[in-house]
C-alpha positions as CSV (number, residue, x, y, z in Angstrom):
1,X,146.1,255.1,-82.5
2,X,143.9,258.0,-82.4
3,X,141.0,256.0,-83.6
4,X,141.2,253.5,-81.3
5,X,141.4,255.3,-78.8
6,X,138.4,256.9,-79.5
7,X,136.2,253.9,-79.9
8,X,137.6,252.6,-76.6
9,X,136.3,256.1,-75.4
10,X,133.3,255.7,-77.1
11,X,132.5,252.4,-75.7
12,X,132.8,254.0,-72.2
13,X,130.9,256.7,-72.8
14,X,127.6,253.9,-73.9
15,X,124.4,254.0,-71.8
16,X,124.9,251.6,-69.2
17,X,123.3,248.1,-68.4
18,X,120.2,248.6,-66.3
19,X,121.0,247.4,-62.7
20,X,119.7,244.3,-61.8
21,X,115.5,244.1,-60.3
22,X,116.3,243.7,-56.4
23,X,114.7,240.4,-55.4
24,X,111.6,241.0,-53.1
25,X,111.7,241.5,-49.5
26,X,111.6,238.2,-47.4
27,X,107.8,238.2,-46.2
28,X,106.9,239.6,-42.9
29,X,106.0,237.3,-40.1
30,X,103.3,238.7,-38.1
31,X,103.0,236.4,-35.0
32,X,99.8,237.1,-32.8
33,X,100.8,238.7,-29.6
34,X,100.6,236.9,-26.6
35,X,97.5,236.6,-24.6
36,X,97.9,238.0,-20.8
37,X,97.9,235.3,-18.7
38,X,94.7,235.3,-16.7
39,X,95.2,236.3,-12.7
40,X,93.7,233.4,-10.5
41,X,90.5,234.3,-8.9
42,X,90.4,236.4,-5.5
43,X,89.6,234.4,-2.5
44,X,85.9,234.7,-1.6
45,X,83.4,233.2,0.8
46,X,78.8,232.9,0.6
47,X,77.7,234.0,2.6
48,X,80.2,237.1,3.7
49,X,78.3,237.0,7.2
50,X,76.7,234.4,9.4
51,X,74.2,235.1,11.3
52,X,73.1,231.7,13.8
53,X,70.9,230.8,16.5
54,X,72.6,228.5,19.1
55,X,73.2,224.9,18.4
56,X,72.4,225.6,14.4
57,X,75.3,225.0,11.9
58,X,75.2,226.7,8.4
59,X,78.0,226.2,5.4
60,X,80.4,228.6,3.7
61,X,81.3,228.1,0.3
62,X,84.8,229.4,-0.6
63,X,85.6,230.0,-4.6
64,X,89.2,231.6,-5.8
65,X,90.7,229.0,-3.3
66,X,95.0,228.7,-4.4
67,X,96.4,225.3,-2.7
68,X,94.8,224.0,0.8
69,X,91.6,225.9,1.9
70,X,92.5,226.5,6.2
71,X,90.1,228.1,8.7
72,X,89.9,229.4,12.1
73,X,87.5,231.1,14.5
74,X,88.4,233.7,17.1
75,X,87.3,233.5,20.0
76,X,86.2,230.2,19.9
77,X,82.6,230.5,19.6
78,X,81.2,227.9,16.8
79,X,83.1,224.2,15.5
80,X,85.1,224.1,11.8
81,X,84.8,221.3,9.7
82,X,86.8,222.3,6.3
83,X,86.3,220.5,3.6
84,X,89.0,220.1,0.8
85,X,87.2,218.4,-2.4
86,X,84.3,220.8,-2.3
87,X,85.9,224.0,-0.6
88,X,83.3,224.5,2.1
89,X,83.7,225.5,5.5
90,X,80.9,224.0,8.0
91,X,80.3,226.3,11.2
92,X,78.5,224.3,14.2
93,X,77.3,227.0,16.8
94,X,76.9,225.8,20.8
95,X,74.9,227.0,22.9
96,X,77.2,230.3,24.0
97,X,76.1,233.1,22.3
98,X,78.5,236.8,20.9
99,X,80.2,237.6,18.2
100,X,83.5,236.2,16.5
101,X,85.4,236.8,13.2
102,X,86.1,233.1,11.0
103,X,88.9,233.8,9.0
104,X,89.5,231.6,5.5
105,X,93.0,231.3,4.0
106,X,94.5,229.3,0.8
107,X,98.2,228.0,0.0
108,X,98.5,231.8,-1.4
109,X,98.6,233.4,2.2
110,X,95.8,235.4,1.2
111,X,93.3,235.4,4.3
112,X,89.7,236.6,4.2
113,X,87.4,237.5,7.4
114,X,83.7,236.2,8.0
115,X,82.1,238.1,10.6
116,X,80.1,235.3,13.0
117,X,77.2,235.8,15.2
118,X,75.6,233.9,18.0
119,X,72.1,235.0,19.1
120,X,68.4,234.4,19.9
121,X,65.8,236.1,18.1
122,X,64.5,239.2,19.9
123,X,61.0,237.5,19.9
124,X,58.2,235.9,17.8
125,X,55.1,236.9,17.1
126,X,52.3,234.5,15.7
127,X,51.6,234.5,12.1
128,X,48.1,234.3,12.7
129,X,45.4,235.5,15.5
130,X,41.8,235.2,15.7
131,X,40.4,238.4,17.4
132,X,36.3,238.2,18.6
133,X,34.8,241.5,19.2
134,X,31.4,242.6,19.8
135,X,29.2,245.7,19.2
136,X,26.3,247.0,17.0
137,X,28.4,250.0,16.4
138,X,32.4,249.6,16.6
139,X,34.7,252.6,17.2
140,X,37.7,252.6,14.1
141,X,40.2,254.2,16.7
142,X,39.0,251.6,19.5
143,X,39.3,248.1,17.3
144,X,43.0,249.6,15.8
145,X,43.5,249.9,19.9
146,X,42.1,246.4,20.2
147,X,44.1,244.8,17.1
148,X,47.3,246.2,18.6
149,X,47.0,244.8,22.2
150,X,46.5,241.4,20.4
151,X,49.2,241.5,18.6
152,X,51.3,243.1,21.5
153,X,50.1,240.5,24.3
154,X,50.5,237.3,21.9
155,X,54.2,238.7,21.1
156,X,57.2,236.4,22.8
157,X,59.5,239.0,23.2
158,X,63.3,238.3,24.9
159,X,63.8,240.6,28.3
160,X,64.5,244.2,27.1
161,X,63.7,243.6,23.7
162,X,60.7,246.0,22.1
163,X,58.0,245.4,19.6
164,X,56.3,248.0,17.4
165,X,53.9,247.5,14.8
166,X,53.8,249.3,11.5
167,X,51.1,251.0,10.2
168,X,47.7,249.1,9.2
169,X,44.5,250.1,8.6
170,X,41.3,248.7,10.9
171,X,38.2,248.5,8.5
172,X,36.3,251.7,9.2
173,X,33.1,249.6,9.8
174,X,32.4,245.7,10.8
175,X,28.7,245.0,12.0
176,X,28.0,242.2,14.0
177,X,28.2,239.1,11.6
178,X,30.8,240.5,9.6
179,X,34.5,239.8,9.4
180,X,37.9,240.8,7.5
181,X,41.1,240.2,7.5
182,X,44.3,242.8,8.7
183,X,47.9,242.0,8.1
184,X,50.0,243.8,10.8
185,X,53.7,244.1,10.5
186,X,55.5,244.1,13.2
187,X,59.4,244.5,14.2
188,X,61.1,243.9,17.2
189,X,64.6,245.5,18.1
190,X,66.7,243.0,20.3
191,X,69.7,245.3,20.4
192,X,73.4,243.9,20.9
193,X,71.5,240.6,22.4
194,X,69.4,239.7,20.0
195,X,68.3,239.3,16.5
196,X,66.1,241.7,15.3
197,X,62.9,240.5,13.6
198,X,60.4,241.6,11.2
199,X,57.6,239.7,10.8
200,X,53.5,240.3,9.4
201,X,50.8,238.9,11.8
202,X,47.4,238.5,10.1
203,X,44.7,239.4,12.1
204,X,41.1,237.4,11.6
205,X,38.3,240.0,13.4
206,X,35.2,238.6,13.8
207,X,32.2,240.8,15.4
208,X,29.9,238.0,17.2
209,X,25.9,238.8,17.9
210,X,25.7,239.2,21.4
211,X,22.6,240.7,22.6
212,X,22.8,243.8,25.4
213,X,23.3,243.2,29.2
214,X,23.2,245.0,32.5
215,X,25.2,243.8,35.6
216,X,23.5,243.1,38.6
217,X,26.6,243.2,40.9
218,X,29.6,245.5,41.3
219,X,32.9,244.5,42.0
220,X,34.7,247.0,43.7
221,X,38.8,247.3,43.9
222,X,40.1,250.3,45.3
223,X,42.1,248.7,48.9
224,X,44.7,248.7,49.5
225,X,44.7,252.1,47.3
226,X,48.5,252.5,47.2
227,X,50.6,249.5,45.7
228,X,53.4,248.7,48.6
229,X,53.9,245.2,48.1
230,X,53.1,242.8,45.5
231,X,50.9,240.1,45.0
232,X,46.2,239.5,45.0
233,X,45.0,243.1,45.3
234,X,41.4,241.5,44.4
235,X,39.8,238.1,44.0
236,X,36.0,237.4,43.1
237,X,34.5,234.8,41.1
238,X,32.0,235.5,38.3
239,X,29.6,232.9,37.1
240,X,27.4,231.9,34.4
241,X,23.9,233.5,35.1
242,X,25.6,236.8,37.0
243,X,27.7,239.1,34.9
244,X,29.6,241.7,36.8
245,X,31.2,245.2,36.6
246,X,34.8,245.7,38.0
247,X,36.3,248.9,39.1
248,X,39.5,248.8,40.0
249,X,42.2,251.7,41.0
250,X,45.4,251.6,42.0
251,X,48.6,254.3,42.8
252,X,52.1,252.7,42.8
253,X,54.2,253.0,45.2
254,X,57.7,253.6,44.4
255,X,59.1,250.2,43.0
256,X,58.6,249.6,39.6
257,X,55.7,246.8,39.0
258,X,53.0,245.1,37.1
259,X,50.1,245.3,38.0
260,X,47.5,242.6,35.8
261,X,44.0,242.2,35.5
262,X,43.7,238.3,34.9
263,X,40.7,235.8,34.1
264,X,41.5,232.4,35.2
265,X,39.0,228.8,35.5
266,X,37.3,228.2,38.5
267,X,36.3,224.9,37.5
268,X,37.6,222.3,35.1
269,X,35.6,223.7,32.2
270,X,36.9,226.1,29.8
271,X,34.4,229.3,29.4
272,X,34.0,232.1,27.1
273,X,33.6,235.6,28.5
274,X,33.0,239.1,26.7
275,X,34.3,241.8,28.5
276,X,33.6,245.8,28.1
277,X,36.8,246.9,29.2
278,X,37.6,250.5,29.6
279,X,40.9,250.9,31.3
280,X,43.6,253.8,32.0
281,X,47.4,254.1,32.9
282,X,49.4,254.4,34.1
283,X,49.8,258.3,34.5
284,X,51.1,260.2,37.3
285,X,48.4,262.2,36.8
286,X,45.5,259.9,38.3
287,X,42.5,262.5,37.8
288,X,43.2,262.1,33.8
289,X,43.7,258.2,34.6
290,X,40.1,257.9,36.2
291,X,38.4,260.5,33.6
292,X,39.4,258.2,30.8
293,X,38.1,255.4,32.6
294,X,34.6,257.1,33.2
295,X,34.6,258.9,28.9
296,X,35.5,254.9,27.7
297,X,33.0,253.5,29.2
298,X,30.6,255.5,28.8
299,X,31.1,255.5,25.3
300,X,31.4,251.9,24.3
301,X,28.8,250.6,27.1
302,X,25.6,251.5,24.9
303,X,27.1,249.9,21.9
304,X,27.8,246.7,23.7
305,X,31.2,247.4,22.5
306,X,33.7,244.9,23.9
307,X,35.9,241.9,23.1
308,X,35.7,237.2,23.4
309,X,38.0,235.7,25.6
310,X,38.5,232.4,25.7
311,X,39.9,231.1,29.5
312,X,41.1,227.5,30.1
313,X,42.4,226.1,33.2
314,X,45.6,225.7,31.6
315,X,45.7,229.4,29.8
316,X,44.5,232.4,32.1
317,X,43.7,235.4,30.4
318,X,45.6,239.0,30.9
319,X,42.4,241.4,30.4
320,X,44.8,244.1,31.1
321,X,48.3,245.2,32.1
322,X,50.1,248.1,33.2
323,X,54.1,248.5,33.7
324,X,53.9,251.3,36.5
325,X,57.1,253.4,38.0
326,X,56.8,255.3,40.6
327,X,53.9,256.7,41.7
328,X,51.6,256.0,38.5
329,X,48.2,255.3,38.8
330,X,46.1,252.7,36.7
331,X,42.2,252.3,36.6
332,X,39.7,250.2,35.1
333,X,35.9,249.7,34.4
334,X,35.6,246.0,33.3
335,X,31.9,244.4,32.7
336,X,32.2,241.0,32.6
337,X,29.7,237.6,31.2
338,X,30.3,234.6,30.9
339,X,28.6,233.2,27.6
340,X,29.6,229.7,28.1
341,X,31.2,227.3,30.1
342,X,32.2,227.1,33.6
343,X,32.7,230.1,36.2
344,X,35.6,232.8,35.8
345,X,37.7,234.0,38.6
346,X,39.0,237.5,38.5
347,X,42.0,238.9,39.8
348,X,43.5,242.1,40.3
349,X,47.5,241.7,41.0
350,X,50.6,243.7,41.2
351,X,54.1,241.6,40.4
352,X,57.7,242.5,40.3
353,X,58.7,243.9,36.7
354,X,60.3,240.5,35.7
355,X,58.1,238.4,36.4
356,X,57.1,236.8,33.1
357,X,53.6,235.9,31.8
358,X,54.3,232.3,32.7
359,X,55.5,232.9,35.9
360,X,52.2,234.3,36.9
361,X,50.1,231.7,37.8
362,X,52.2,231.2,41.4
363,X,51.1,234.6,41.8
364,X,47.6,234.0,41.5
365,X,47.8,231.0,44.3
366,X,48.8,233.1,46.7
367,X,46.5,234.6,49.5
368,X,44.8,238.4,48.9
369,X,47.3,240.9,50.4
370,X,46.0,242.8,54.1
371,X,43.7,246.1,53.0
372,X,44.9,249.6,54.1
373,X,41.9,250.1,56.6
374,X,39.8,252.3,54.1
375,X,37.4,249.3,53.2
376,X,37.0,250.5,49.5
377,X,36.4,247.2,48.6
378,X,33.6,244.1,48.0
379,X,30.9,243.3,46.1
380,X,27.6,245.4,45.7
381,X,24.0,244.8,44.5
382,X,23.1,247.3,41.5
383,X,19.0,246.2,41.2
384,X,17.3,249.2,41.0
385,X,20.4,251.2,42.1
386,X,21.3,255.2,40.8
387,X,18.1,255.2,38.4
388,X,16.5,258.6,39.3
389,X,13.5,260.4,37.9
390,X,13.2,264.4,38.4
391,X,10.7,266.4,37.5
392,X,10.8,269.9,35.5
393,X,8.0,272.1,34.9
394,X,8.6,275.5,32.4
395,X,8.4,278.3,34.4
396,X,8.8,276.3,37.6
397,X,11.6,276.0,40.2
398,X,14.7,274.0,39.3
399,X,15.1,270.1,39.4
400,X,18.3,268.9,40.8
401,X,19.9,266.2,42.4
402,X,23.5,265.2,43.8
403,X,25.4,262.0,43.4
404,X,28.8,260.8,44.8
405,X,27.8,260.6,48.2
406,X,26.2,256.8,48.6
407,X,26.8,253.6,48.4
408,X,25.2,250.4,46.6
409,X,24.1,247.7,49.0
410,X,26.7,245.8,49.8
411,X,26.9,242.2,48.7
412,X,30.2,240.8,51.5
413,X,31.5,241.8,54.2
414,X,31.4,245.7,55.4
415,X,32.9,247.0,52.5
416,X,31.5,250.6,50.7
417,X,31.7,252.8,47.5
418,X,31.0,256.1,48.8
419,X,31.7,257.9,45.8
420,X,29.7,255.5,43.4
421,X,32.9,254.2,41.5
422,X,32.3,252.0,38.8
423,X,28.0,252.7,38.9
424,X,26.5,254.2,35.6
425,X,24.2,256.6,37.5
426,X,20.9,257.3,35.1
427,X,19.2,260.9,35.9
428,X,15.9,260.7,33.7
429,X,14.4,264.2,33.4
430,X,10.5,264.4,32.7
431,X,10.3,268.0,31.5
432,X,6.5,269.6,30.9
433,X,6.3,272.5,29.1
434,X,3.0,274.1,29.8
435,X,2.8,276.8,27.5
436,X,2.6,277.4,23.8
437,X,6.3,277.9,22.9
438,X,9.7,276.4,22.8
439,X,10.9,276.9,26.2
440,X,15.2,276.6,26.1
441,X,16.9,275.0,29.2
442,X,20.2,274.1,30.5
443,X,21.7,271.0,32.3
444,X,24.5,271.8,35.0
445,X,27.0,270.6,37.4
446,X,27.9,272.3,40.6
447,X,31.1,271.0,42.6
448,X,30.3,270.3,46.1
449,X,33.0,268.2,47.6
450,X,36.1,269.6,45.7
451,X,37.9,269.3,42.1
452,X,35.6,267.5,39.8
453,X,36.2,266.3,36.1
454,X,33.1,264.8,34.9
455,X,31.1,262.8,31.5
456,X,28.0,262.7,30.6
457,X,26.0,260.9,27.5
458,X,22.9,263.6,26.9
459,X,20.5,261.6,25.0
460,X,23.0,259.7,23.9
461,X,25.6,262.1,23.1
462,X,29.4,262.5,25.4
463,X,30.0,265.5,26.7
464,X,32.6,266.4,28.4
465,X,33.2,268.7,31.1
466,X,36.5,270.2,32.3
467,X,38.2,270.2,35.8
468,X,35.9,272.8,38.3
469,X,36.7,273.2,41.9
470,X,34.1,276.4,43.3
471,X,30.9,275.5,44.0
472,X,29.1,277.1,41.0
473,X,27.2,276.1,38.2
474,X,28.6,275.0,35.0
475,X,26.9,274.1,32.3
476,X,26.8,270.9,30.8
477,X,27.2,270.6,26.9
478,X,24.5,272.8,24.6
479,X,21.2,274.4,25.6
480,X,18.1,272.1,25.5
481,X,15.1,273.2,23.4
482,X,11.6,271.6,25.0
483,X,8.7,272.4,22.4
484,X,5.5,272.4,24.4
485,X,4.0,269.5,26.2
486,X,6.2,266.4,27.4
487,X,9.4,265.5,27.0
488,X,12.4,263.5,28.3
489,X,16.2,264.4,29.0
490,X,18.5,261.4,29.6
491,X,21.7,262.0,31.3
492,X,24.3,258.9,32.0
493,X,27.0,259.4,34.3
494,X,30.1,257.7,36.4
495,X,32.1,259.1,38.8
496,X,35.5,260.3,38.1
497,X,38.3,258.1,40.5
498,X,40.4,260.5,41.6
499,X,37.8,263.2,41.6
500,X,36.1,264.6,44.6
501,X,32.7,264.3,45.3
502,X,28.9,264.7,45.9
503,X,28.5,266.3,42.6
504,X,24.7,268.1,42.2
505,X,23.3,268.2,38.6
506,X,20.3,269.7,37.9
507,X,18.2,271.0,34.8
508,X,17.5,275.0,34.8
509,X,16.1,277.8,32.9
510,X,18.6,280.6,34.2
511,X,21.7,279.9,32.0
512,X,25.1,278.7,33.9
513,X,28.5,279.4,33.6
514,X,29.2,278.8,30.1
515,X,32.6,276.7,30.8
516,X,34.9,275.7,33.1
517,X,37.7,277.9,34.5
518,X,41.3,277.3,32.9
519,X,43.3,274.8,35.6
520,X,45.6,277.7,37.2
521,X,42.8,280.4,37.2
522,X,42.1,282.2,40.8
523,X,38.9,280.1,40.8
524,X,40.1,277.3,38.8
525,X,41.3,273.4,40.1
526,X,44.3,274.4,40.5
527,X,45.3,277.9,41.3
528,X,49.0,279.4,41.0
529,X,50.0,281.0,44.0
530,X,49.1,285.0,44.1
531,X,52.5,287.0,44.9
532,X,52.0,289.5,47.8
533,X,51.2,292.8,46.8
534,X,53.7,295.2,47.7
């Protein structure tokens, strides 16, 4: 019993079975995770603006469109045509111009805005110009002057829209013969009204061989002085085998105005005529107006320096154009020739500010306004007219003349120049010097009818002078040196408008004031008034 029991212990007490291997995990099932759905395209328009001129129509493409593509305008400025197939919007403008917003909405309710405009350009100016100039020596600063007036005078501009030209750069020389090219960019603002515009004009200069001239007739424009009305200040005719020097000056009156200098045909026959134009204004201040007037001219007659305009009966020429305001003065030295063609007539008129360039020929019909009663007008011979010869010895007594105080024969009517406007007045001193050394003189002015500005070309050289009012003498640009025996001083001159005159000029050995006085000096033009002395 004991034994038995002790194998059944035993057998118990054996080293068990070993469990079972667990079967392998079931394999995991990785799915790929889902892709995020894509989000449908925003609503969008090209172009995200419009911009039209009236009675143009342009097309806007819509793309993220959900459903049916919808459109409306607000106010009511342009026409929508939608079309569904190809998701476009067409926008017709009329002829009302502003501003209005299209808005573009889909079956998503989601709405987008297209800001719409209606407008003009502010102007146009032509992509290319021909410009004809003349000289054997051309002033930089005066052709970028004359390149800008083309470009500024063959402008189209809306009313109150401006044009201003960047920067370009006038060849430094161009002697007759020679050309070149300058592109000009130019923008003009329009404001709220208009479109603005940038634009490049190209600029074809041509200096023409045209050989040196003198006028044999003045044309003389200074009545009525004051602007009061508008309409012909001045009428003459210029023809073929007579060219002519105008002077004109004018003072406004207190309307705001234009006041033109204009070449039209006289015949049926389109002419070509250069012009030496030096003209000033407008300026308040009209003794600075008529000293520019007098330096110009001075400095580009010699030179022949001047431009080629081209005048058909159908196309007058604006030779030049002044906007006054109140009180401003304008001035003018003009010499005129015609180098082909038929006759030119020349007029001198003053029209309301809005009166446009094509507008002016009713102006030109019209009869010349009444003068003032001054008779500062007509025509006037200049044969053999302010050419003077003055002796000078060394050691002897002083030569000097005055000026300012005549007039050229008249050529009509009982008009007269006292004063000399618009006459190059030639003083041609014959100096002897006697003795065995350099002798050194001086040239002078010396006021004798009031405040004086003055120019002069000494032997070919400007000099200027500044404003004098006492009768003294004032020397006129650097001492002369005269080496012994003969020898000749040139002196060219015009008369200041809006200067006072006779003026004496003479050549001296005792030196002159060196200068002029300052303008509110007790002996200068315009003195300050002296307090009281306590």
């Amino acid at each position: 019993m004991h034994f038995a029991l002790t194998l059944i212990a035993a057998l118990f007490q054996a080293t068990p079975l070993p469990s079972p291997t667990a079967p392998p995990p079931p394999p995991v099932l990785v799915s790929p995770a889902p892709s995020p759905s894509a989000s449908p395209a925003a609503l969008s328009a090209q172009p995200a603006a419009l911009n039209l001129h009236p009675s143009q129509t342009a097309t806007v493409t819509a793309a993220g469109v959900t459903g049916t593509l919808a459109a409306t305008v607000d106010p009511a400025l342009v026409t929508l045509a939608v079309d569904q197939a190809a998701k476009t919007i067409t926008v017709s403008a009329g002829q009302q111009t502003g501003r209005a917003t299209l808005t573009i909405s889909d079956g998503s309710g989601t709405n987008l805005q297209v800001p719409v405009r209606v407008a003009y350009d502010a102007g146009a100016v032509p992509q290319a110009l021909t410009l004809r100039i003349t000289g054997d020596s051309v002033d930089p600063q005066w052709l970028q002057t004359q390149i800008q007036k083309a470009v500024v005078q063959n402008a189209q501009l809306q009313p109150g829209a401006v044009a201003s030209l960047g920067a370009f750069a006038a060849p430094p020389q161009l002697e007759p013969g020679a050309s070149a090219v300058v592109p000009v960019p130019v923008q003009i603002s329009g404001g709220d009204a208009y479109f603005d515009v940038s634009a490049l004009s190209t600029i074809s200069l041509q200096n023409v061989p045209v050989t040196p001239w003198e006028p044999s007739t003045l044309f003389y424009d200074d009545d009525p002085e004051k602007i009061v009305t508008d309409g012909v200040l001045y009428r003459n005719e210029v023809v073929p085998s007579t060219p002519v020097r105008l002077y004109y000056y004018h003072e406004n009156s207190a309307d705001a105005r234009r006041l033109l200098v204009v070449l039209s045909a006289a015949s049926t026959d389109p002419s070509s005529v250069q012009l030496l134009d030096a003209s000033a204004g407008p300026n308040i201040d009209v003794m600075s107006v008529g000293h520019a007037v007098s330096r110009d001219f001075l400095s580009a007659k010699p030179h022949n320096q001047g431009l080629i305009a081209d005048v058909t009966p159908s196309a007058p020429y604006i030779a030049d154009e002044f906007a006054l305001q109140r009180l401003d003065g304008a001035a003018g030295s003009i010499g005129l020739r015609v180098l082909g063609g038929g006759p030119v007539r020349v007029t001198v008129l003053a029209v309301p500010s809005a009166v446009s360039d094509a507008q002016i020929a009713q102006y030109l019909a019209q009869p010349q306004l009444p003068d003032d009663g001054h008779h500062r007008t007509g025509s006037f011979s200049l044969n053999g007219y302010a050419d003077d010869r003055l002796a000078y010895t060394v050691g002897g007594q002083d030569a000097e003349t005055q000026y300012g105080a005549t007039t050229p024969p008249p050529l009509d009517g009982a008009g007269h120049d006292y004063g000399d406007y618009g006459v190059i007045r030639t003083l041609t001193f014959d100096v002897s010097n006697p003795t065995s050394a350099p002798a050194t003189l001086y040239l002078f002015e010396q006021p004798l009818g009031g405040v004086v500005r003055s120019s002069f070309l000494v032997n070919g050289t400007l000099v200027q002078v500044g404003c004098a009012r006492v009768s003294q003498r004032y020397q006129i640009g650097e001492p002369v040196a005269v080496n012994p025996g003969s020898s000749q001083i040139v002196v060219q001159t015009m008369t200041d408008g809006g200067s006072n005159y006779p003026l004496g000029v003479g050549l001296t050995a005792t030196p002159p004031l060196a200068q002029t006085p300052a303008i509110a000096a007790a002996d200068g033009c315009f003195p300050k008034p002296q307090s009281a002395s306590p």
